[in-house]
Every structure is written in structure tokens, then in C-alpha cells.
C-alpha positions in Angstrom: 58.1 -9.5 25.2 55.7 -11.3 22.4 53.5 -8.0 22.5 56.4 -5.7 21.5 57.6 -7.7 18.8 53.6 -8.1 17.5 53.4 -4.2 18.2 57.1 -3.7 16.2 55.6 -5.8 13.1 52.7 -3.9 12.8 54.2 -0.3 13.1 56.6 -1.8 10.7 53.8 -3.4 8.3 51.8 -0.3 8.6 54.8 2.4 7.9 55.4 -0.1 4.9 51.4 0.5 3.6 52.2 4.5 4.5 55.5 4.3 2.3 54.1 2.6 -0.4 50.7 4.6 -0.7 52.9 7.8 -1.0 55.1 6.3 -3.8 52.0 4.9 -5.8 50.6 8.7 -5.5 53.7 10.1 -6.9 54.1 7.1 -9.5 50.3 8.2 -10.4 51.3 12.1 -10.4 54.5 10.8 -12.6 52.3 9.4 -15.3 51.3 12.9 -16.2 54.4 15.0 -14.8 57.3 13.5 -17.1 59.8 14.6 -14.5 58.6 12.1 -11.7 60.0 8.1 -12.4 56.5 6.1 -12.9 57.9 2.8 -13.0 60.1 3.4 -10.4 57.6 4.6 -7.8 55.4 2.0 -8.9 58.4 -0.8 -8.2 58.9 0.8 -5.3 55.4 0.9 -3.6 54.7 -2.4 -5.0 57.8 -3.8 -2.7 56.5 -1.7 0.2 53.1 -3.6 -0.5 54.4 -6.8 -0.9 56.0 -6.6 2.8 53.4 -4.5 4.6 49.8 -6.0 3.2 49.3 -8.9 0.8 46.1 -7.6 -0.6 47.5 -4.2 -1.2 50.3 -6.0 -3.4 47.5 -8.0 -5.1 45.6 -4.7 -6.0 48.0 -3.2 -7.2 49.7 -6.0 -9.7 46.1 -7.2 -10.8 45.6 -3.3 -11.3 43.9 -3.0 -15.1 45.7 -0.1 -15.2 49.0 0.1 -13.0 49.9 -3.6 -13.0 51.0 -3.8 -16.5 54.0 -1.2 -15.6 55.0 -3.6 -12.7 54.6 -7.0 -14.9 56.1 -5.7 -18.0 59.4 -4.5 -15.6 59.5 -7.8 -13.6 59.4 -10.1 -16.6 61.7 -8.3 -19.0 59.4 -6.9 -21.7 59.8 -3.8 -23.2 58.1 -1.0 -23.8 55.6 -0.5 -26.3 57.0 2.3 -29.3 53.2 4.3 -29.0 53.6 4.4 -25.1 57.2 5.6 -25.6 56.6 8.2 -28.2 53.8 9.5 -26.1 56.1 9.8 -23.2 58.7 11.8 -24.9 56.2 13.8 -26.4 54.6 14.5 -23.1 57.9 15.3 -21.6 58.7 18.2 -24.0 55.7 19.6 -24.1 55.1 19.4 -20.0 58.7 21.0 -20.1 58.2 23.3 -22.9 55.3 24.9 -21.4 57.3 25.1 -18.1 60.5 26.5 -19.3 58.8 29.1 -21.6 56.0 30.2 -19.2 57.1 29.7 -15.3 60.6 29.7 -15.7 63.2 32.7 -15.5 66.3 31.9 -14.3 68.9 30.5 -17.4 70.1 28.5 -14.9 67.4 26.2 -14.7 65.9 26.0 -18.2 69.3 24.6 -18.6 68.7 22.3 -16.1 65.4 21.6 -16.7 66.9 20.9 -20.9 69.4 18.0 -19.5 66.6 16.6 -17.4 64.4 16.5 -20.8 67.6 15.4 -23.0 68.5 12.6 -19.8 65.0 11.3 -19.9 64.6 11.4 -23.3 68.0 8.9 -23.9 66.6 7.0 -21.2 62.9 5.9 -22.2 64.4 5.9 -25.9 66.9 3.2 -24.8 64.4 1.1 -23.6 64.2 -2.3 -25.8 60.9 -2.0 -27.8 57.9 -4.6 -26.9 57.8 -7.2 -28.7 54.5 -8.0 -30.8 52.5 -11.4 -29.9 52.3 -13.3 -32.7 49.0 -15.3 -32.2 49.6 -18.0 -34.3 52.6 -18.8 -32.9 50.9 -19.9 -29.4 
């Protein structure tokens, strides 16, 4: 009985490293598509880590380059206004480009406009980051 509970955990540990390894490749295909959630995906493959391999959690929030988007979600800061003028720039020109060269249909460069206009709100909405004043620590 021990052996299918040990054998349960470890399908369910490694399904959890599966599930999070697919949502940190989509976060990481997000950073550069603005239509896929970064943050989101990372949150999300950060919880899978964090349940299904301790070191893969670690990686991933000591990341030089991922971690900040998990640390700066999970303790409240904001984002920083030349990351989100970069994203909304990014996001119209990715969907620029696609409406105007790959898309036909009315339909869905109206779609694809509310996406853009949605996102947009959104990431404009966020609280900015705060600057560190160093003489203050």
C-alpha cells in the first residue's frame, strides 16, 4: 500500500515539474508575444514548482532574469513605468504588424483591437514602482 502512495506522489510531483515547465515556456514566449499573460504563467509554474521540486522553485525565484516578475507580484510592488511603456508599445506594434499583415477577416482585427485596448487598461492600471530612495535605508 506504501508503494502506491510513494508511486501516486511522484506521478503527482512529476506531472507538477511537466505543468510548470510548460507554463514557464509560455510565460517565456509571453515576454515577447504581448497576447500571452507573463506574470501569470510565471505565477503559475512557480506554484507548480514549489509543490513538485524544491530546487526548480528555487531556480526560478533566484532567476536574474524571471524572479524579479515573481518577487515584485508576491510582495506588492509595482511595475516599473519604462517596463510598462515598453509593454504597451510592444503590444501594438506585435498587433499592428499582425492585424495589417496576417489578418483578413474584420471580425478578428476587431477582436484582436479589444484584446490590445483590454491589455493596454490593464498593464496601464498597474500601480507604478516605487523608486528606492537610498538615503532613506
Amino acid at each position: 500500500m506504501k508503494e502506491e502512495c510513494e508511486s501516486g506522489s511522484k506521478l503527482v510531483r512529476w506531472s507538477l515539474i511537466v505543468a510548470g515547465t510548460l507554463c514557464l515556456s509560455l510565460g517565456l514566449v509571453g515576454i515577447f508575444i504581448p497576447v500571452l499573460p507573463t506574470t501569470p504563467l510565471l505565477l503559475l509554474a512557480a506554484a507548480c514548482y514549489a509543490r513538485g521540486s524544491q530546487r526548480f522553485y528555487c531556480w526560478l525565484i533566484n532567476n536574474r532574469l524571471l524572479g524579479s516578475y515573481i518577487r515584485s507580484y508576491r510582495e506588492g510592488q509595482g511595475l516599473p513605468i519604462k517596463v510598462r511603456a515598453f509593454t504597451i508599445a510592444m503590444l501594438w506594434l506585435t498587433m499592428g504588424l499582425t492585424t495589417v499583415l496576417f489578418i483578413e477577416d474584420d471580425w478578428l482585427r476587431v477582436l484582436l483591437l479589444v484584446i490590445a485596448v483590454a491589455v493596454t487598461v490593464h498593464v496601464a492600471s498597474l500601480r507604478p514602482k516605487e523608486r528606492s530612495d537610498p538615503g532613506r535605508e
